[in-house]
C-alpha positions in Angstrom: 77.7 -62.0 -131.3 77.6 -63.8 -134.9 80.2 -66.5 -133.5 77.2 -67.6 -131.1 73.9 -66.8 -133.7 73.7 -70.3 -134.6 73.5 -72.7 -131.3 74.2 -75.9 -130.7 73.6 -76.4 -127.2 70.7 -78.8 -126.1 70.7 -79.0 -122.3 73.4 -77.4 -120.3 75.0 -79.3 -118.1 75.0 -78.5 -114.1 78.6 -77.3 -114.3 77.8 -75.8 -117.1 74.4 -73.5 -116.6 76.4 -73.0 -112.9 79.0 -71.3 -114.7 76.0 -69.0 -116.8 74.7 -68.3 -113.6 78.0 -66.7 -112.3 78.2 -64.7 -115.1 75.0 -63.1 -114.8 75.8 -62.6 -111.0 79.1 -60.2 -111.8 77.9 -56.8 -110.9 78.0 -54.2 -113.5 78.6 -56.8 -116.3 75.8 -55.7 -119.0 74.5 -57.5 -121.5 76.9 -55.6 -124.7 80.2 -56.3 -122.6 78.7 -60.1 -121.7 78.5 -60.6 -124.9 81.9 -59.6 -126.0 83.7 -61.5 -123.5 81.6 -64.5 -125.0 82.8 -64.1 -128.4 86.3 -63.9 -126.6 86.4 -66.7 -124.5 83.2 -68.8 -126.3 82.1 -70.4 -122.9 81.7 -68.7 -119.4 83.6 -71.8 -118.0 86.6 -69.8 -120.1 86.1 -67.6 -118.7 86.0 -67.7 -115.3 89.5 -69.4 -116.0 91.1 -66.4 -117.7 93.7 -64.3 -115.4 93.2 -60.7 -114.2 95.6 -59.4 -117.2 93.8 -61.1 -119.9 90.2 -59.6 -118.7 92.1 -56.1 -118.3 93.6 -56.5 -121.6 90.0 -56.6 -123.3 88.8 -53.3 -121.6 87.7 -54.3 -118.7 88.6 -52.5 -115.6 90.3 -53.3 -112.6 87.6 -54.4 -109.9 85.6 -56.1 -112.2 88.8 -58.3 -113.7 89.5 -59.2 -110.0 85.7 -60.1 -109.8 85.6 -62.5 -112.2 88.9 -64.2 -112.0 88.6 -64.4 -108.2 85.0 -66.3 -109.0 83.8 -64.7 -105.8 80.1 -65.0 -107.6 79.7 -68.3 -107.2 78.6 -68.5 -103.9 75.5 -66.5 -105.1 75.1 -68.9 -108.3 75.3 -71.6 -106.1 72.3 -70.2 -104.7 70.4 -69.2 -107.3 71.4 -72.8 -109.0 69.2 -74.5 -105.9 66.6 -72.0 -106.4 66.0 -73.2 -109.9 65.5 -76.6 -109.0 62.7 -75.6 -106.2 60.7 -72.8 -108.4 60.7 -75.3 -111.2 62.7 -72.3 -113.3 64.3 -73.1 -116.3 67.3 -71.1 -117.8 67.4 -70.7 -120.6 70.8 -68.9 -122.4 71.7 -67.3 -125.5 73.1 -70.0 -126.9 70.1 -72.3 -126.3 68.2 -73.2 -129.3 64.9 -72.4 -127.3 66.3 -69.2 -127.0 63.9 -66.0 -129.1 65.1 -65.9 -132.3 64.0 -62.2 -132.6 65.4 -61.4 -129.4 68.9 -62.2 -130.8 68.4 -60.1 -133.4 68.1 -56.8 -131.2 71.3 -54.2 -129.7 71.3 -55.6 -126.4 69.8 -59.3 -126.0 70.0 -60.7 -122.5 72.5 -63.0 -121.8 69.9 -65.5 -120.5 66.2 -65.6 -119.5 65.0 -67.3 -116.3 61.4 -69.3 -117.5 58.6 -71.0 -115.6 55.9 -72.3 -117.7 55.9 -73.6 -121.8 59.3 -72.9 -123.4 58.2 -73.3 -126.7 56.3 -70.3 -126.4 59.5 -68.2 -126.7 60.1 -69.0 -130.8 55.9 -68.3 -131.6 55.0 -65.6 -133.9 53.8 -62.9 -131.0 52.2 -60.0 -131.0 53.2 -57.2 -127.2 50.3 -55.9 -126.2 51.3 -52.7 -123.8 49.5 -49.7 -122.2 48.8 -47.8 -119.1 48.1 -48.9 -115.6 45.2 -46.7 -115.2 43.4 -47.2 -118.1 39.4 -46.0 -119.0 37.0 -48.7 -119.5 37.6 -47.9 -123.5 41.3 -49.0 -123.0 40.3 -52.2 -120.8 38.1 -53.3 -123.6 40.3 -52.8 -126.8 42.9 -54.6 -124.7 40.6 -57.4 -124.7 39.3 -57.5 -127.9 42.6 -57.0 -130.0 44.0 -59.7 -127.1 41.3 -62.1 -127.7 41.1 -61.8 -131.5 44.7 -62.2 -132.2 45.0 -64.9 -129.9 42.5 -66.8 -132.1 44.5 -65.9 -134.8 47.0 -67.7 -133.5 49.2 -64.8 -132.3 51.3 -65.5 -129.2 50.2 -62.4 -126.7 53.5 -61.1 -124.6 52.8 -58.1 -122.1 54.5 -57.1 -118.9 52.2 -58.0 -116.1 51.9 -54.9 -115.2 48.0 -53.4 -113.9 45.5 -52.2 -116.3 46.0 -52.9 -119.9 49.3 -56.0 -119.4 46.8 -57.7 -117.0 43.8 -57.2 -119.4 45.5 -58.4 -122.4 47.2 -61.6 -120.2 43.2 -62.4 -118.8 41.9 -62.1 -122.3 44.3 -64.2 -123.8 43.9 -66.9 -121.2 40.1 -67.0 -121.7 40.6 -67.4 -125.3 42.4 -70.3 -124.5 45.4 -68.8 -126.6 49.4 -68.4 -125.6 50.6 -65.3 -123.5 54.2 -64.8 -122.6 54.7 -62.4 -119.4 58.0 -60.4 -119.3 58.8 -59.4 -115.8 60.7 -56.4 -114.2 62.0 -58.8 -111.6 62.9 -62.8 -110.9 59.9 -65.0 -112.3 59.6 -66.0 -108.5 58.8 -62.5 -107.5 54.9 -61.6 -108.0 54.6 -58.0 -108.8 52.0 -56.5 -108.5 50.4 -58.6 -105.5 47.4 -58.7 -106.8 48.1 -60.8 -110.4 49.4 -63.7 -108.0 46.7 -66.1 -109.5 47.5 -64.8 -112.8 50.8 -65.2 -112.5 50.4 -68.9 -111.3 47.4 -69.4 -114.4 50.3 -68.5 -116.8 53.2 -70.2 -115.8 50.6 -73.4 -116.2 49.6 -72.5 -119.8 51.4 -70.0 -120.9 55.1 -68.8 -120.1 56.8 -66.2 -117.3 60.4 -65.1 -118.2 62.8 -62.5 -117.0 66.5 -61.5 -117.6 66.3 -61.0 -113.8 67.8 -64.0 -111.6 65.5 -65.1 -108.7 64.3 -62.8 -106.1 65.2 -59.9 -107.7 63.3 -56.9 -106.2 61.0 -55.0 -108.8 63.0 -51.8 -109.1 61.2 -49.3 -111.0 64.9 -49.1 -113.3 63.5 -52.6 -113.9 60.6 -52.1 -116.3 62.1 -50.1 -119.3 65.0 -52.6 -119.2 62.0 -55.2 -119.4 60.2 -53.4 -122.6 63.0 -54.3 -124.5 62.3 -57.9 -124.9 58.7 -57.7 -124.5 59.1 -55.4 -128.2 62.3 -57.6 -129.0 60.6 -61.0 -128.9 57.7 -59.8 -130.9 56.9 -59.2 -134.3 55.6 -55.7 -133.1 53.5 -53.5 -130.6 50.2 -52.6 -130.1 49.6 -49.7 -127.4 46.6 -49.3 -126.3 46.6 -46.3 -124.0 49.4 -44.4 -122.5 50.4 -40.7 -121.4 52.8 -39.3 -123.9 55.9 -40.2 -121.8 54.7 -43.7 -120.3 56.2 -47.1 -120.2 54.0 -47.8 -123.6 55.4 -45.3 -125.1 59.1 -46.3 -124.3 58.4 -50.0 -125.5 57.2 -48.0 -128.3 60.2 -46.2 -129.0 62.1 -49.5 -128.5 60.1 -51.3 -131.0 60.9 -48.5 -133.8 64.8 -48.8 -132.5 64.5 -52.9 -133.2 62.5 -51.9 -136.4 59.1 -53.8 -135.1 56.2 -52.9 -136.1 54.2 -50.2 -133.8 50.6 -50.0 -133.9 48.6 -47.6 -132.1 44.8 -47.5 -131.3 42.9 -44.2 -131.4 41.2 -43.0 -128.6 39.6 -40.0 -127.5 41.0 -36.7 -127.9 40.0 -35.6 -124.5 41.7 -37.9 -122.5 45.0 -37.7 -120.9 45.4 -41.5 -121.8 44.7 -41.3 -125.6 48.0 -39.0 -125.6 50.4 -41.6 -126.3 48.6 -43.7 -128.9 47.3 -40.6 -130.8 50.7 -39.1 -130.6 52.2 -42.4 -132.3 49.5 -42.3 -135.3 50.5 -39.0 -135.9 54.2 -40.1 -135.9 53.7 -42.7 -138.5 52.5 -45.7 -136.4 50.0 -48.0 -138.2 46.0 -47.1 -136.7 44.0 -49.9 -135.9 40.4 -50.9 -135.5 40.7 -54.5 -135.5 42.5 -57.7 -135.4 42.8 -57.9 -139.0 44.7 -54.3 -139.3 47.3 -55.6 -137.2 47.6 -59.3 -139.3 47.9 -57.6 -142.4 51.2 -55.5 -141.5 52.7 -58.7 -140.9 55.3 -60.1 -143.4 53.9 -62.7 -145.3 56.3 -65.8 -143.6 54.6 -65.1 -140.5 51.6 -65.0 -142.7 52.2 -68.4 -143.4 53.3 -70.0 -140.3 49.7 -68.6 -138.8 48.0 -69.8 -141.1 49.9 -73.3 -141.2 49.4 -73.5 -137.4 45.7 -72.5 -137.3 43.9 -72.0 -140.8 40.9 -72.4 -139.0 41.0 -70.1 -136.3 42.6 -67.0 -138.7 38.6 -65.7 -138.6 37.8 -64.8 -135.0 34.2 -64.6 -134.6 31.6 -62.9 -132.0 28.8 -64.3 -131.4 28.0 -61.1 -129.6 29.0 -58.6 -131.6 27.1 -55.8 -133.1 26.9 -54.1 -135.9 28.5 -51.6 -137.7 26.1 -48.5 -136.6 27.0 -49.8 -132.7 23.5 -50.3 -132.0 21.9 -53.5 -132.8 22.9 -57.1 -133.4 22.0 -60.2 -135.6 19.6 -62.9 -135.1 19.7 -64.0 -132.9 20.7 -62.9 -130.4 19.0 -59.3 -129.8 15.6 -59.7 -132.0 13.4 -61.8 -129.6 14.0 -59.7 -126.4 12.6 -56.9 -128.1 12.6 -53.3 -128.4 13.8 -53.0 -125.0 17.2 -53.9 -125.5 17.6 -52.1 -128.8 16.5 -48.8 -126.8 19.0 -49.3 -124.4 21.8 -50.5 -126.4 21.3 -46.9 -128.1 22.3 -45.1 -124.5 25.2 -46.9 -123.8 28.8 -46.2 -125.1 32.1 -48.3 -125.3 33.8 -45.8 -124.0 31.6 -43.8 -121.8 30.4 -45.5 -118.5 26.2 -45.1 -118.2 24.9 -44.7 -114.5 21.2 -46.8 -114.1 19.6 -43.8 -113.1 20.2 -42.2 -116.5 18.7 -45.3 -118.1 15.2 -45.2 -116.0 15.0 -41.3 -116.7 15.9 -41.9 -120.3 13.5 -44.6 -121.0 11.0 -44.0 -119.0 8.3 -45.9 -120.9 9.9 -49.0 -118.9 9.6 -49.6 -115.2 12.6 -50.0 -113.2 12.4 -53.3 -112.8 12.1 -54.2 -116.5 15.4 -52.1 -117.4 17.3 -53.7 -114.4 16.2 -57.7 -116.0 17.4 -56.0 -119.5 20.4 -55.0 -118.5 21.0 -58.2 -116.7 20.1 -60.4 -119.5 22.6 -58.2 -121.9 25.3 -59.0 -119.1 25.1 -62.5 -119.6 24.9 -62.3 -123.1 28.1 -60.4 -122.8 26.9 -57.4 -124.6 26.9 -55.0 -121.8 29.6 -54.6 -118.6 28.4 -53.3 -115.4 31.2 -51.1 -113.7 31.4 -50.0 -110.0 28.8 -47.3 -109.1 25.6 -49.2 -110.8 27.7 -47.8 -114.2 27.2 -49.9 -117.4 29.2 -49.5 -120.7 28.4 -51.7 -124.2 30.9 -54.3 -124.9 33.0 -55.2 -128.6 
């Protein structure tokens, strides 16, 4: 691929990014044999031109020569050509100066990326931020801290879409007002799951959507580790939040080690199925993390720079909310004048340990009902406390 690692393509034109989209339409073409046939022929238009002999002289075998020379895949790009134009999709190839620099530098880069949303997004310094689909309330949260923080510090957030901690760390990001990039398992037209619809469209208006699969591709489950690969490959490493030992965080993981990214891992509690794959990772070398800052320090020190050129003043995310180091109390002023009260009940409730109401009136029974109930209430808006379903409360970052 070092014939095509320096582009200068600016815009394709419609014969052109036809003749891209044809290529990706050849079944069983991967991305390694793509490539080689690139570095061959130079231009797809080549080599759609090429006779059955020549492809079956480079290894190729006999149905899928005949595919290609035939250009019976055009009919499909023709397609899939219109459907750009009405999604608003952009393609964008690998030899598109738009296209992730990092990405290029992994085994198996796609051959192109379908995009809706903020291009420029695709050459930012980013951080994936990957877990489980179930995740505890603990997990939820971390997502959003480390999301929001690193955001602020000018880290670009990429993350699959996917439920639970994906569509934490996307929501966080967005209400940060920083830059996420979601890597789907299917076409960037196709909303999976259902449910992230109105995430999906939130993103593709600030932020970026982009796949390796064309439009109206089905989510296949084979789909999502051949996703992982350029959520770790576009970013300058991994954070996994929670995971079972063999879970899709834990591939993307393993794929970040293989394109020598970055992994870090936060703890989580020993007890829980979901701490498995994080925990496993410290243990196997991966960097622990408590905060933004842990992850911002690992980073090499031109990325360093280019954070700190794009957003010297936002490299100190603060929280007005936050509390202090013994988990219980917070500064002026923002706990003091509501009293004792909230202090007391700060001191019953966990980050990671959901705390049903009727614990709190037995607990603190100096209080009526009603005064605990306004308490809480207040320390919701405040942002300090979370109620879950079930009249269940947990403490907040």
């Amino acid at each position: 691929m070092a014939a095509l690692a320096t582009p200068e393509l600016t815009r394709l034109t419609p014969e052109e990014e036809l003749h891209w989209l044809a290529l990706r339409m050849v079944p069983g073409l991967g991305p390694r044999r793509g490539h080689e046939l690139l570095e061959r022929f130079r231009t797809p238009v080549a080599l759609f031109r090429a006779g059955v002999s020549d492809l079956e002289g480079l290894g190729l075998s006999g149905s899928l020569a005949r595919t290609i020379a035939s250009g019976c895949v055009f009919e499909d790009a023709v397609r899939q050509q219109e459907r750009l134009r009405q999604t608003g999709t952009q393609l964008v190839t690998f030899v598109d100066p738009r296209y992730p620099a990092r990405l290029r530098e992994i085994f198996d880069p796609p051959l192109m990326l379908f995009t809706r949303g903020r291009t420029e997004l695709l050459n930012r310094v980013a951080i994936a931020i990957v877990g489980t689909r179930v995740p505890t309330p603990y997990g939820v949260l971390a997502a959003e801290r480390f999301s929001t923080d690193l955001a602020k510090a000018g880290l670009t957030i990429v993350s699959g879409m996917a439920r639970g901690i994906d569509t934490a760390a996307h929501k966080a990001c967005l209400a940060a007002e920083g830059d996420t990039v979601a890597v789907f398992g299917s076409g960037v037209d196709v909303i999976y799951p259902a449910e992230n619809k109105r995430l999906s469209e939130e993103i593709a208006k600030k932020g970026l959507l982009a796949s390796e699969f064309p439009l109206g591709a089905p989510s296949y489950p084979q789909n999502f580790p051949i996703r992982n690969r350029i959520v770790s490959g576009m970013s300058v490493g991994v954070v996994v939040v929670e995971g079972a030992q063999y879970s899709g965080s834990a591939i993307t993981a393993r794929l970040a080690m293989d394109q020598n990214r970055e992994v870090f891992a936060v703890p989580g509690n020993i007890t829980s199925k979901q701490s498995w794959g994080p925990n496993l990772l410290i243990r196997q070398g991966a960097t622990l993390v408590q905060d933004w800052q842990d992850v911002v320090q690992q980073l090499n020190p031109e990325d360093r720079r280019t954070l700190s050129d794009r957003h010297a003043a936002s490299l100190t995310p603060t929280n007005q909310m936050a509390l202090s180091e013994d988990g219980n109390s917070l500064p002026d002023p923002v706990l003091d004048p509501r009293g004792r009260l909230r202090q007391d009940m700060l001191r019953q409730l966990a980050f990671d340990k959901p705390t049903h109401l009727d614990h709190l009136i037995e607990v603190l029974d100096t209080h009526s009902s009603s005064e605990l109930i306004a308490a809480l209430f207040d320390l919701e808006l405040d942002g300090i406390v979370r109620q879950l379903p079930g009249k269940q409360y947990i403490k907040v970052w």
